[in-house]
N, CA, C and O of each residue as an XYZ file, in Angstrom:
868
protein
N      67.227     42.988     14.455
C      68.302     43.667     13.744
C      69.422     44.061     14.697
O      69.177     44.296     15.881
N      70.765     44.141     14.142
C      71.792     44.943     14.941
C      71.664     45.797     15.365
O      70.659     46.431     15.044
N      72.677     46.413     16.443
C      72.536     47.641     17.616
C      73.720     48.380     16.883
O      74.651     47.695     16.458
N      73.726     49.605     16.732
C      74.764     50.395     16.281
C      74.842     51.655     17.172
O      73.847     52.378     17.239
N      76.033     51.982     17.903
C      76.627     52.714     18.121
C      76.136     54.090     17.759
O      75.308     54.020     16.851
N      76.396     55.448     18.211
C      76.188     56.706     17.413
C      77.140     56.906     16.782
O      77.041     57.983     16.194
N      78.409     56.200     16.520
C      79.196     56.644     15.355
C      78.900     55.797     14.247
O      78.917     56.164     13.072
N      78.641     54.715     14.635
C      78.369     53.597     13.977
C      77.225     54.089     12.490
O      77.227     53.848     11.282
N      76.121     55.085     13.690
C      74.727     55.204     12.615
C      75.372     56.631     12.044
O      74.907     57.026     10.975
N      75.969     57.091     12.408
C      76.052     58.433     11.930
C      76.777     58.640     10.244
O      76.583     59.410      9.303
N      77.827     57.298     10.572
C      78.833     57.030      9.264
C      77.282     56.534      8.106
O      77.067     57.064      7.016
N      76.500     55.540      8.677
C      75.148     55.191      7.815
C      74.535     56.056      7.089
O      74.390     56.121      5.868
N      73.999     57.070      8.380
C      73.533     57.982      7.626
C      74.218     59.647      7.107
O      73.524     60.620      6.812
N      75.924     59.588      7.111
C      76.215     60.606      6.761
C      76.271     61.693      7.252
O      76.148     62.705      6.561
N      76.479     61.729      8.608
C      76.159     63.217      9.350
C      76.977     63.028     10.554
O      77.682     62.033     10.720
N      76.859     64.147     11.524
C      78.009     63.868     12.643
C      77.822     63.314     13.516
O      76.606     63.131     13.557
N      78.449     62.726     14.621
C      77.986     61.669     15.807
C      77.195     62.704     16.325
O      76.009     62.512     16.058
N      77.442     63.928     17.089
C      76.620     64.715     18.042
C      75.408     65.218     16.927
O      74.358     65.578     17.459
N      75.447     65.256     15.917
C      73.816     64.844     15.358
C      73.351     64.290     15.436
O      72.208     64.657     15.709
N      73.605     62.485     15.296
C      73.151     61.564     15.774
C      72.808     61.684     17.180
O      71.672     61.256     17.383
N      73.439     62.149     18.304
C      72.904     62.465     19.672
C      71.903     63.447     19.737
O      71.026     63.118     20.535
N      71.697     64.581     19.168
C      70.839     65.503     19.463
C      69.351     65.048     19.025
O      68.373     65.579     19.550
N      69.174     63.676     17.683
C      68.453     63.252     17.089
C      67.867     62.355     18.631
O      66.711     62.628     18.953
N      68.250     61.841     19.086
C      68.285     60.665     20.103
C      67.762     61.652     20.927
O      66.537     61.539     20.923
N      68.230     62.818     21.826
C      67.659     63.494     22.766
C      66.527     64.293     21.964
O      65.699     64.721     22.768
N      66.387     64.449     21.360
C      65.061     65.130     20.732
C      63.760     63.686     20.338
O      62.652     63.661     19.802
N      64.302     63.075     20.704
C      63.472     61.632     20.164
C      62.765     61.663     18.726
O      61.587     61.352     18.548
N      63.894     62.199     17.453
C      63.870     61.483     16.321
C      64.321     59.883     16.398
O      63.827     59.036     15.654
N      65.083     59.662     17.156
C      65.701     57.933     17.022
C      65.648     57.891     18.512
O      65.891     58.612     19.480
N      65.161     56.554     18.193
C      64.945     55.806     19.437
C      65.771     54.975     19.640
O      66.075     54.090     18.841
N      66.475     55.223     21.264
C      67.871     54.648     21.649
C      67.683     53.388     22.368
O      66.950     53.350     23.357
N      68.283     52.379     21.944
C      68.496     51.079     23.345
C      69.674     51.138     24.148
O      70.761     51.703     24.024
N      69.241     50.515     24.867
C      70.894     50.418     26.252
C      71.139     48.833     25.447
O      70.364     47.925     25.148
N      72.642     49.040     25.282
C      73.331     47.820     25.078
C      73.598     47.180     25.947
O      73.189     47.469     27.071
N      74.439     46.005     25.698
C      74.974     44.931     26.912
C      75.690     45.544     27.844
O      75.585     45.436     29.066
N      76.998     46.701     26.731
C      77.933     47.826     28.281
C      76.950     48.841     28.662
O      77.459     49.794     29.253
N      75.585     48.909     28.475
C      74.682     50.288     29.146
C      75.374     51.365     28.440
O      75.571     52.416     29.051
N      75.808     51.225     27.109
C      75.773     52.729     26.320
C      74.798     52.825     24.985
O      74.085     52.080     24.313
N      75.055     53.677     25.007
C      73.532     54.130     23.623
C      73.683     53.721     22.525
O      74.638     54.005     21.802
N      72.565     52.840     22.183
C      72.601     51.796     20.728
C      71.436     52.146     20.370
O      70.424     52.246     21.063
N      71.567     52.317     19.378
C      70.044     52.404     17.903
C      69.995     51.252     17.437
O      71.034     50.646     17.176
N      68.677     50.673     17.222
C      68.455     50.068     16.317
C      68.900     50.008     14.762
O      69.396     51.075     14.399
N      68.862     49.380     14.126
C      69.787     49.140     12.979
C      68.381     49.555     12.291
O      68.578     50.597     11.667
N      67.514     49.282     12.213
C      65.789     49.636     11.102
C      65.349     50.777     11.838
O      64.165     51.018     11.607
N      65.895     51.577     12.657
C      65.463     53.301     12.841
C      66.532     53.776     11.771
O      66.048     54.759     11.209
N      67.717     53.501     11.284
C      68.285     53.574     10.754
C      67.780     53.597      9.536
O      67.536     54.623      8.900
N      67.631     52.642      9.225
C      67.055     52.719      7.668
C      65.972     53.319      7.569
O      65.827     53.915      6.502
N      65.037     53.392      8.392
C      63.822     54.638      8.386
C      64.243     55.701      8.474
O      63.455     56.418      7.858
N      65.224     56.429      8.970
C      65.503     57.382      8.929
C      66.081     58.117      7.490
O      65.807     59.214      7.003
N      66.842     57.216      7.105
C      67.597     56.828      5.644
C      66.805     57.039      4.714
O      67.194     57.879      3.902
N      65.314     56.343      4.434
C      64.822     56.962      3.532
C      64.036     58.085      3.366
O      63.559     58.534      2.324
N      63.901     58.712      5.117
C      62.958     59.742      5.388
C      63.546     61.185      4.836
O      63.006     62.254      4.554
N      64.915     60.705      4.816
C      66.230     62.099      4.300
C      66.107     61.893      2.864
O      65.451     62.622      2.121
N      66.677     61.009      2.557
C      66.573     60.451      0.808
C      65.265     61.415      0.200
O      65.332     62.464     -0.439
N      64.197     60.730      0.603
C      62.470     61.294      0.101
C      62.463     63.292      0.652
O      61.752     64.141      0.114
N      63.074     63.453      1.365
C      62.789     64.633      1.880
C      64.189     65.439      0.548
O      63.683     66.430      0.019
N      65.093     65.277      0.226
C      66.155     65.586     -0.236
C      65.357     65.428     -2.027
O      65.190     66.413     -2.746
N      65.118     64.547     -2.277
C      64.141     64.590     -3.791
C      63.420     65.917     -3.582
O      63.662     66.958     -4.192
N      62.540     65.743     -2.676
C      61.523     67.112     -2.753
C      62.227     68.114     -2.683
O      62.039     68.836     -3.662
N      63.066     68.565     -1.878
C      64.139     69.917     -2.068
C      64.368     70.244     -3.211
O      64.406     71.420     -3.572
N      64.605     68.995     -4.159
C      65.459     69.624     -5.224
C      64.378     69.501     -6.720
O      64.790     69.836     -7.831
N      62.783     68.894     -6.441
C      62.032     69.252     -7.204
C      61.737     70.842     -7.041
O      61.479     71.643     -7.939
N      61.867     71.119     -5.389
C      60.893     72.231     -5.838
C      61.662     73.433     -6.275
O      61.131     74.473     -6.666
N      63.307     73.167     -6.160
C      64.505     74.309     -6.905
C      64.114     74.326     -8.238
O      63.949     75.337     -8.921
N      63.918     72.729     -8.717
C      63.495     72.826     -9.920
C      62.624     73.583    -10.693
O      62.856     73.954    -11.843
N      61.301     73.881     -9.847
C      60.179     74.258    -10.348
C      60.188     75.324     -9.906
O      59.322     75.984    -10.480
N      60.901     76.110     -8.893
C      61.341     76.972     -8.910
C      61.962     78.177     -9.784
O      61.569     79.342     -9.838
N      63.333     77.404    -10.635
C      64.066     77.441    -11.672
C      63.627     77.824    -12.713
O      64.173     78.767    -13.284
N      62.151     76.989    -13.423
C      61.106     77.155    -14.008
C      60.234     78.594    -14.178
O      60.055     79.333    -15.146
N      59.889     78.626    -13.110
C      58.724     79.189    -12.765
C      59.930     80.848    -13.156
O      59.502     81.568    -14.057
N      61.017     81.207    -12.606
C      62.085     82.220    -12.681
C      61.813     82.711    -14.268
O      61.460     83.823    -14.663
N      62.073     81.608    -14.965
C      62.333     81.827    -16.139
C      61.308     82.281    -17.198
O      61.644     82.779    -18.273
N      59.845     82.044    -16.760
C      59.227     81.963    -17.472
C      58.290     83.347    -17.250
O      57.436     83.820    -18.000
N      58.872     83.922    -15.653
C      58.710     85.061    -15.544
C      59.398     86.107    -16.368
O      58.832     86.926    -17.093
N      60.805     85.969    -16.153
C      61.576     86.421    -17.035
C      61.161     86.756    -18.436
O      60.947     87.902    -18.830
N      61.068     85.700    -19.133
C      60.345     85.663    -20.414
C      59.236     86.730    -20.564
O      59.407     87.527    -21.486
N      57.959     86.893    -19.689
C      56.697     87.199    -19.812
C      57.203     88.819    -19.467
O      56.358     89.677    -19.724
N      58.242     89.195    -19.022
C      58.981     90.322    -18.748
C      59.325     91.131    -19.486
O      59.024     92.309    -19.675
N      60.168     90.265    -20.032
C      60.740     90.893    -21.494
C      59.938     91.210    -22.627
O      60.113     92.179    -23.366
N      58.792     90.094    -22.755
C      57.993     90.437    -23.627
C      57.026     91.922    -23.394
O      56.752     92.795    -24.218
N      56.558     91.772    -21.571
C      55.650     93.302    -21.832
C      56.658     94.483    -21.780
O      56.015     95.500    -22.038
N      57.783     94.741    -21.588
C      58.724     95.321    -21.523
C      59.137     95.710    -23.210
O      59.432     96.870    -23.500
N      59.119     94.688    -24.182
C      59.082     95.225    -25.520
C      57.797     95.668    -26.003
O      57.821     96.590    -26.818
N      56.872     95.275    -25.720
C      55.550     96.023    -25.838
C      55.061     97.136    -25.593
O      54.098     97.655    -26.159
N      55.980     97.744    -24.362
C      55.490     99.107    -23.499
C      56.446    100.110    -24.318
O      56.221    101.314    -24.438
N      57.631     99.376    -24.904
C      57.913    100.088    -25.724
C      58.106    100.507    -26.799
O      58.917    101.375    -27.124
N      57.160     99.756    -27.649
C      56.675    100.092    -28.666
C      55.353    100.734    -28.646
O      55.008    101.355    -29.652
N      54.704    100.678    -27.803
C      53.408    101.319    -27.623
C      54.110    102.931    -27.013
O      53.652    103.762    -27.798
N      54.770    103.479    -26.240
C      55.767    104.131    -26.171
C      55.821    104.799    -27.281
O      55.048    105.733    -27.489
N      56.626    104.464    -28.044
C      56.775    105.022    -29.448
C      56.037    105.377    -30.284
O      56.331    106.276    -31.070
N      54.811    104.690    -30.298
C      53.355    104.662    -31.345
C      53.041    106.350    -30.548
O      53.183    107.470    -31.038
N      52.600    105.956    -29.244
C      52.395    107.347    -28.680
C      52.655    108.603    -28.605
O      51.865    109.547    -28.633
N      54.023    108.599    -28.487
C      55.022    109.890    -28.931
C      54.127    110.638    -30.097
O      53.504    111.686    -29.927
N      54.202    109.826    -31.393
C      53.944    110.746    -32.048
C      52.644    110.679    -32.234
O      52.427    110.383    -33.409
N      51.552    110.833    -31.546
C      49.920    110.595    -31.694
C      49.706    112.037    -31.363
O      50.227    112.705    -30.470
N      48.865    112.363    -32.235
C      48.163    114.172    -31.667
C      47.693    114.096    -30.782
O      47.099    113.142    -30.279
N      47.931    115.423    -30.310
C      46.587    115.616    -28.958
C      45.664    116.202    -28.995
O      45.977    117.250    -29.560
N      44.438    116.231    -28.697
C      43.168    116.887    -28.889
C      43.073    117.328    -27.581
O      43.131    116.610    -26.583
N      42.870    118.968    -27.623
C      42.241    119.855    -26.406
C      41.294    118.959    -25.636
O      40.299    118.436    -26.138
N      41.804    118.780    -23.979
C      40.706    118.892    -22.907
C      40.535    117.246    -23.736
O      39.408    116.815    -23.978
N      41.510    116.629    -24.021
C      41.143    115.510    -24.172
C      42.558    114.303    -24.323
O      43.471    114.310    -25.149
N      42.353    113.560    -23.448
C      43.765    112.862    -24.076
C      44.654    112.139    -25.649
O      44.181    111.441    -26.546
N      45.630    112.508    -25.514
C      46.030    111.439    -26.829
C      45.597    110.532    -27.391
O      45.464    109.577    -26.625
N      45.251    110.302    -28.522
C      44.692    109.503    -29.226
C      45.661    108.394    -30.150
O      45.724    108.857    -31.289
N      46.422    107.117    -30.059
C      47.321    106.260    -30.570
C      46.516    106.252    -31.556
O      45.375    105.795    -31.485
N      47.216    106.947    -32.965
C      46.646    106.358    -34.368
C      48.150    105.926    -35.080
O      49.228    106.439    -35.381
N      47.291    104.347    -35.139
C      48.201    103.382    -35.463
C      48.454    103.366    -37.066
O      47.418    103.324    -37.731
N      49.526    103.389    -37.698
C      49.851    103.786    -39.155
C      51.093    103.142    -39.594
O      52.212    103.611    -39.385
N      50.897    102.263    -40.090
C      52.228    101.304    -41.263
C      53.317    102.260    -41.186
O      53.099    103.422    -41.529
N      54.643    101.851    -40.712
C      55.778    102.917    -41.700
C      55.939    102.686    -42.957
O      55.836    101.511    -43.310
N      56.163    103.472    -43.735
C      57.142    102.957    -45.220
C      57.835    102.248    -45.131
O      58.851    102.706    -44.609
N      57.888    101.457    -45.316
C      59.347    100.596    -46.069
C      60.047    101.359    -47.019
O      59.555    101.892    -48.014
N      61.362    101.385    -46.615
C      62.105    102.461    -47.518
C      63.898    101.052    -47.598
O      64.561    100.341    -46.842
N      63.865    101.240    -48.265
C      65.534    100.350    -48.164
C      66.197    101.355    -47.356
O      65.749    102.501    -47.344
N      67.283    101.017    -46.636
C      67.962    102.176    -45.610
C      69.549    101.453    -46.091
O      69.226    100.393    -46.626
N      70.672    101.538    -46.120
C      71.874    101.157    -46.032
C      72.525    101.442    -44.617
O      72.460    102.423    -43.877
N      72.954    100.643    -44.548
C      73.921    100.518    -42.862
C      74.711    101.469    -42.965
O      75.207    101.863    -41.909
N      75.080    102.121    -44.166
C      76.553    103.140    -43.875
C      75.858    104.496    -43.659
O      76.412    105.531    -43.290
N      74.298    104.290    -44.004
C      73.475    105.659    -43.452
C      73.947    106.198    -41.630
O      73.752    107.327    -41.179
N      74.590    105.009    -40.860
C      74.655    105.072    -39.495
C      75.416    105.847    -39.283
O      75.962    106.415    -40.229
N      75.721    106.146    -38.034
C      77.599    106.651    -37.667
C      78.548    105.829    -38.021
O      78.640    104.606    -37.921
N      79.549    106.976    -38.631
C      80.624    105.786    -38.803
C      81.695    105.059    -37.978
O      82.311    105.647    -37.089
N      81.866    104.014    -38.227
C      82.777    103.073    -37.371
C      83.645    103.493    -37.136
O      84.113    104.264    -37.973
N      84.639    103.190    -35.473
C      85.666    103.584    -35.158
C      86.583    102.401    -35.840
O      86.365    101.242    -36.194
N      87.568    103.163    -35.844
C      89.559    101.961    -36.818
C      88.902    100.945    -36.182
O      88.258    100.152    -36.870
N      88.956    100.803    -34.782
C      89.346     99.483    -34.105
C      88.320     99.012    -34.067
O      88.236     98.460    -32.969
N      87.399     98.872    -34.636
C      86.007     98.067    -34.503
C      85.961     97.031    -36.101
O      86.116     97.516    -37.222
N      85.794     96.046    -35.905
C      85.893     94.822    -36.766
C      84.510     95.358    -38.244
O      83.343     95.744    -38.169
N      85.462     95.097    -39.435
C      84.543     95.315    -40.282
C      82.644     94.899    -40.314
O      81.949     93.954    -39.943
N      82.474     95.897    -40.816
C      80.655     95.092    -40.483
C      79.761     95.439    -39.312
O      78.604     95.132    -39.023
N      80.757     96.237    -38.695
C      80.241     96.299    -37.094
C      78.642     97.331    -37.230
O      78.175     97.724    -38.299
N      77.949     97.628    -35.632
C      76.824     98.558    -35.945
C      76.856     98.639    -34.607
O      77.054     97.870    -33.666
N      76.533    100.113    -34.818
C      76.349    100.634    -33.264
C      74.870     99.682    -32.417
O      73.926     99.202    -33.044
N      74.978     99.648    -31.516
C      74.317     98.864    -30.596
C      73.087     99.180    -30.007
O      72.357     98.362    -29.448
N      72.768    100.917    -30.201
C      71.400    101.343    -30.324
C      70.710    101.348    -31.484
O      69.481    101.424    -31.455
N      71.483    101.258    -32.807
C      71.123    101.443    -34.532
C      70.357    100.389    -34.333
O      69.156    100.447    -34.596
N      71.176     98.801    -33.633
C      70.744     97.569    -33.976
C      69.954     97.249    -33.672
O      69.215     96.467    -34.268
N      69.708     97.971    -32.080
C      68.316     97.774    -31.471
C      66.977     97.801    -32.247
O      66.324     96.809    -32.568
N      66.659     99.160    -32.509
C      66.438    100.009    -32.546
C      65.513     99.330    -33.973
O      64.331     99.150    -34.263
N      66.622     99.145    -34.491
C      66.161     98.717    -36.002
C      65.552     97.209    -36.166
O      65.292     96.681    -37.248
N      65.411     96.739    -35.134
C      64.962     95.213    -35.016
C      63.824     95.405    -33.781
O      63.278     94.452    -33.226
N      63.611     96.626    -33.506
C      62.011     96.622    -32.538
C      62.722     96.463    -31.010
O      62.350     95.643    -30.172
N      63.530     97.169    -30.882
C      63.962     96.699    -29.350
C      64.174     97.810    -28.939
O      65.099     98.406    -29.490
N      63.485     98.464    -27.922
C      64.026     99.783    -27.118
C      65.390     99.743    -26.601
O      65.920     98.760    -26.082
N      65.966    101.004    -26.805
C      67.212    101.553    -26.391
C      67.975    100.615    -25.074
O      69.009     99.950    -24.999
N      66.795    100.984    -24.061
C      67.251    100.888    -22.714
C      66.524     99.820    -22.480
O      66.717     99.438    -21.326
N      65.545     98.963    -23.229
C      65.764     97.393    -23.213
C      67.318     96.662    -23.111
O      67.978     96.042    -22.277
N      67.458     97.170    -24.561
C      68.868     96.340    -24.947
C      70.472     97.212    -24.097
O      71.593     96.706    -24.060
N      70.094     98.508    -23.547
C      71.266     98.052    -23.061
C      71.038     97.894    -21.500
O      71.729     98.378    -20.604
N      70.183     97.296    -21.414
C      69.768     96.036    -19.885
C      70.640     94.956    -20.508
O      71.589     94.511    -19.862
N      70.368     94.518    -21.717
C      70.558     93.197    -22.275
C      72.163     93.130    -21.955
O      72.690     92.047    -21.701
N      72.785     94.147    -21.977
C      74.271     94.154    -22.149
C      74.720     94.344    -21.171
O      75.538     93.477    -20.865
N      74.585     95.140    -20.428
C      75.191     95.328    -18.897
C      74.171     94.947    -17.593
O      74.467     95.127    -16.412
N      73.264     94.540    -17.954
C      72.404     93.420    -16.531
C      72.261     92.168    -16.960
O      72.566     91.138    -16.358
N      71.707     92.305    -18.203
C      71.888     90.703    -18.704
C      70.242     90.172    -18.062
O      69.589     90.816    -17.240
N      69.874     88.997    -18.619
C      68.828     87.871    -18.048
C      69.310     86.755    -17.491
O      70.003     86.001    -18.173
N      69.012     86.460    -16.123
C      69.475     85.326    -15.680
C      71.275     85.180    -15.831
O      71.757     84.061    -16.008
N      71.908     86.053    -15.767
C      73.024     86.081    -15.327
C      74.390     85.867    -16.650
O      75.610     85.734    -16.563
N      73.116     85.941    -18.186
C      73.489     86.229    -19.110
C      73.611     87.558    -19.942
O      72.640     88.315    -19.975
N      75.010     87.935    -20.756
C      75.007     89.113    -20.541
C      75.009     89.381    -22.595
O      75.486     88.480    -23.286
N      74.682     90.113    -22.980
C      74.928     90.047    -24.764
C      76.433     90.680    -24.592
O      76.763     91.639    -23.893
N      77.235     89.867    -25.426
C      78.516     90.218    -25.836
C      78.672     91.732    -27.160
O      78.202     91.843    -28.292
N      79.597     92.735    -26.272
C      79.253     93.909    -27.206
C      80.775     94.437    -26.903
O      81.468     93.957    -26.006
N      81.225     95.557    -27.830
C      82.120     96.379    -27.685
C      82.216     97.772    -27.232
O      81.764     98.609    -28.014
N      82.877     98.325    -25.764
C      82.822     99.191    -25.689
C      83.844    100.229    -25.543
O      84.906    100.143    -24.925
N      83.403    101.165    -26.159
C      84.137    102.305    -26.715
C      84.502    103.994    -25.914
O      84.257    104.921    -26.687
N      85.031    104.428    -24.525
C      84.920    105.504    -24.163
C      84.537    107.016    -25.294
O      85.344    107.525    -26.072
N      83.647    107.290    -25.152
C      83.536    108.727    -25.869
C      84.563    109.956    -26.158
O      84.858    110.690    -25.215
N      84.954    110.123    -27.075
C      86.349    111.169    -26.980
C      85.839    112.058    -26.311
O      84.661    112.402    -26.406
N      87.207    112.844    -25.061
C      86.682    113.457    -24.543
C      85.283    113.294    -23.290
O      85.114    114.188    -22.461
N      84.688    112.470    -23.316
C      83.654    112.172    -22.333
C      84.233    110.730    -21.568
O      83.498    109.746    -21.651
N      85.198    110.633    -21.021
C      85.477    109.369    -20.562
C      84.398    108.815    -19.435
O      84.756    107.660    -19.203
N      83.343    109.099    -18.706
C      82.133    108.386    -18.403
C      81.434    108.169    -19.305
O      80.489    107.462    -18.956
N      81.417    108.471    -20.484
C      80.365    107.752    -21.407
C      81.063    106.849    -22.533
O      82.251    106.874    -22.856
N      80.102    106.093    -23.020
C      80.602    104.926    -23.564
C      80.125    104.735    -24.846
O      78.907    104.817    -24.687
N      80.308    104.553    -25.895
C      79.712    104.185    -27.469
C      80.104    102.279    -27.312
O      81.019    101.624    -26.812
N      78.595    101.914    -28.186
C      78.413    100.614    -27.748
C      78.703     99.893    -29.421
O      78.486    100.604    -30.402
N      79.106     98.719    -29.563
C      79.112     98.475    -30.951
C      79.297     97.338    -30.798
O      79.979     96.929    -29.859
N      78.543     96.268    -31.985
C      78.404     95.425    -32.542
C      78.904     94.477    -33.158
O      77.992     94.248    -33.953
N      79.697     93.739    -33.384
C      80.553     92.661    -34.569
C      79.739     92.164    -34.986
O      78.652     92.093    -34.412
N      80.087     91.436    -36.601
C      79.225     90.747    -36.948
C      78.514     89.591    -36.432
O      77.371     89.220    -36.700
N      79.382     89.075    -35.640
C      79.432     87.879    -34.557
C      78.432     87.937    -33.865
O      77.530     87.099    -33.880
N      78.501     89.615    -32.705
C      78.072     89.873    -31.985
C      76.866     90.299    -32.052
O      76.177     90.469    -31.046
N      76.390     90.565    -33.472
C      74.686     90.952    -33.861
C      73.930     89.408    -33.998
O      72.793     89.118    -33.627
N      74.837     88.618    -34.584
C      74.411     87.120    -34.389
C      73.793     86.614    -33.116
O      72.769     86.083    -32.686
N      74.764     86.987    -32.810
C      74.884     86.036    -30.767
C      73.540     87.087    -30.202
O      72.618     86.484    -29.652
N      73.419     88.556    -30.319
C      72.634     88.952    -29.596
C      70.845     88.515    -30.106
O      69.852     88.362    -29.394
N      70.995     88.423    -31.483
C      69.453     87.865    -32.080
C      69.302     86.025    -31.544
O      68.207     85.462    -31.564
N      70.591     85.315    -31.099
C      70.109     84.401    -30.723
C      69.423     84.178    -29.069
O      68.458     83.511    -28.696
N      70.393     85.053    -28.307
C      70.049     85.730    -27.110
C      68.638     86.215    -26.721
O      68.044     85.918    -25.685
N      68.207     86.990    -27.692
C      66.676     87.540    -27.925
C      65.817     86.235    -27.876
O      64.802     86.108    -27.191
N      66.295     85.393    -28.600
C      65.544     83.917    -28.840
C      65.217     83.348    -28.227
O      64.125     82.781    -28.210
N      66.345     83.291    -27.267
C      66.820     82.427    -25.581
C      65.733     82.413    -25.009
O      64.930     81.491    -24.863
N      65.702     83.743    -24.590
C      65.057     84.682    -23.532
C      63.473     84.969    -24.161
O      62.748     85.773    -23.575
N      63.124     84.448    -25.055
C      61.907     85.083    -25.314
C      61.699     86.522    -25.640
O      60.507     86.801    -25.509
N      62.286     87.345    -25.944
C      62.497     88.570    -26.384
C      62.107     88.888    -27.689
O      62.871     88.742    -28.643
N      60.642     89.433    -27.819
C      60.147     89.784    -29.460
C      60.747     90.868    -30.076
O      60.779     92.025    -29.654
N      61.478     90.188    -31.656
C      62.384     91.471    -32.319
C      61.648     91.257    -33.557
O      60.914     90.271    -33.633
N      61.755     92.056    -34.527
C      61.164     91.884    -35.652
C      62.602     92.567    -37.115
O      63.498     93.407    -37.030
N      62.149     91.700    -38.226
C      63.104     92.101    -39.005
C      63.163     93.238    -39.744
O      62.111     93.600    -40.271
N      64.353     94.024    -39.941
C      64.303     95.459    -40.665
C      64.267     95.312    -41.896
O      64.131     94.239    -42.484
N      64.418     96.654    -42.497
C      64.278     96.514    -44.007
C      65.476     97.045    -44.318
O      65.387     98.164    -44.824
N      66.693     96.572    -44.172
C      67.939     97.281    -44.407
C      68.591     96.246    -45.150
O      69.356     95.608    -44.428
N      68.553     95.771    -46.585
C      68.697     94.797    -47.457
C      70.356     94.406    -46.974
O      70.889     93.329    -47.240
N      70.884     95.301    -46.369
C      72.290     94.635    -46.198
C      72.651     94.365    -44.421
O      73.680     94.444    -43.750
N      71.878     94.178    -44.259
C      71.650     93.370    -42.310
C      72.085     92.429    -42.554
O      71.653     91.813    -43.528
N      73.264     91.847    -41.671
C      73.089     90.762    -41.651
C      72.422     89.530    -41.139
O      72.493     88.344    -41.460
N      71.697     90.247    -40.166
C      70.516     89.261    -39.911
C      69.364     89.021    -40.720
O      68.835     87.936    -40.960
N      68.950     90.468    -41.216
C      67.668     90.055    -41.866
C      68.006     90.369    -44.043
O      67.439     89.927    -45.042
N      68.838     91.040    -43.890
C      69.178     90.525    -45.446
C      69.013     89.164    -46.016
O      68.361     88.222    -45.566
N      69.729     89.246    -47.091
C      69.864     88.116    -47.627
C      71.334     86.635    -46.944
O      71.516     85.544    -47.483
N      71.850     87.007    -46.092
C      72.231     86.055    -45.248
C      71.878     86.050    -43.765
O      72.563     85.868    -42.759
N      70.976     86.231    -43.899
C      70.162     86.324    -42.250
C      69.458     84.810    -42.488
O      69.003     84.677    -43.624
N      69.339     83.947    -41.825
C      68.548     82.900    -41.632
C      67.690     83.043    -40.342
O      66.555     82.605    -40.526
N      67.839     83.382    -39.470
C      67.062     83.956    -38.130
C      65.348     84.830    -38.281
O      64.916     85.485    -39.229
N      64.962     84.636    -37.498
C      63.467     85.446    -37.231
C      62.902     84.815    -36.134
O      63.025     83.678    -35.677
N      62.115     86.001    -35.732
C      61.685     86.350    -34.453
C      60.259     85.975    -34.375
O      59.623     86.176    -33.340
């Protein structure tokens, strides 16, 4: 095979001449003396080398892959005991306590009661008809408070739920959070994404879980 130069192999394999030299003094590539007595590679260290990067460069980017994977599915398994702890949370709260003995979780159906959305706080002017405050929504679909507003201002994986926010009259560090109709959409599909268990309310005029809700959890 041909003798190539270190600029020669370097353009081959993509990298800089004094890489190609440091490869040579480290004896990754093995150098010949040419006819002028300067440093020539073989032309098939070359191509061995070529596919040793190639094959090594696949594996890099399987294991981002499975990497990538593996992120997500943590994520997922996250969110899920994270809605669990807080609903068990809640079950607890209100469980009696028996003297010199710990709490006892007695687990008990709520009523189903029809509730109307305008039972909530009412909407500010500038908030788009339909809207719902952003803890109501939670709240009312099985999602802790401070689950969902992770969901909104940390987000999963670098996704964030789209919401409206509102300074508090008078409290300008605090914030009232609210909903569009849009935006109760996008966040139950979000929940979906992410693996996030919500369950449907009984508020006949939701628009998720009413009668134009097509969605479930």
């Amino acid at each position: 095979m041909a003798l190539l130069s270190a600029r020669e192999a370097a353009r081959r394999l993509g990298k800089d001449e004094r890489t190609i030299r440091r490869w040579v003094h480290a004896g990754k590539l093995q150098q010949r003396k040419s006819a002028s007595n300067r440093l020539a590679i073989d032309e098939g260290e070359i191509e061995r080398l070529a596919a040793q990067l190639t094959a090594a460069d696949q594996e890099k980017r399987q294991e981002m892959i499975d990497l990538q994977a593996r992120i997500l599915q943590l994520e997922q398994e996250q969110a899920r005991i994270r809605a669990r702890l807080a609903m068990l949370e809640d079950r607890q709260a209100g469980a009696p306590e028996r003297a010199g003995r710990p709490a006892e979780i007695v687990y008990k159906p709520r009523p189903v009661r029809p509730r109307l959305i305008t039972e909530q706080a009412s909407a500010p002017a500038d908030v788009p008809p339909g809207s719902r405050q952003a803890t109501e929504f939670a709240t009312a679909h099985g999602i802790s408070r401070v689950t969902f507003r992770d969901h909104m201002t940390v987000g999963i994986r670098g996704e964030l739920v789209e919401h409206i926010a509102i300074p508090k009259p008078n409290k300008p560090r605090e914030t009232d959070r609210w909903l569009s109709p849009e935006q109760q959409q996008a966040a139950v599909a979000f929940w979906n994404r992410h693996g996030t268990l919500w369950r449907r309310c009984d508020d006949f005029a939701c628009l998720i879980c009413g009668n134009q809700g097509e969605q479930e959890g």
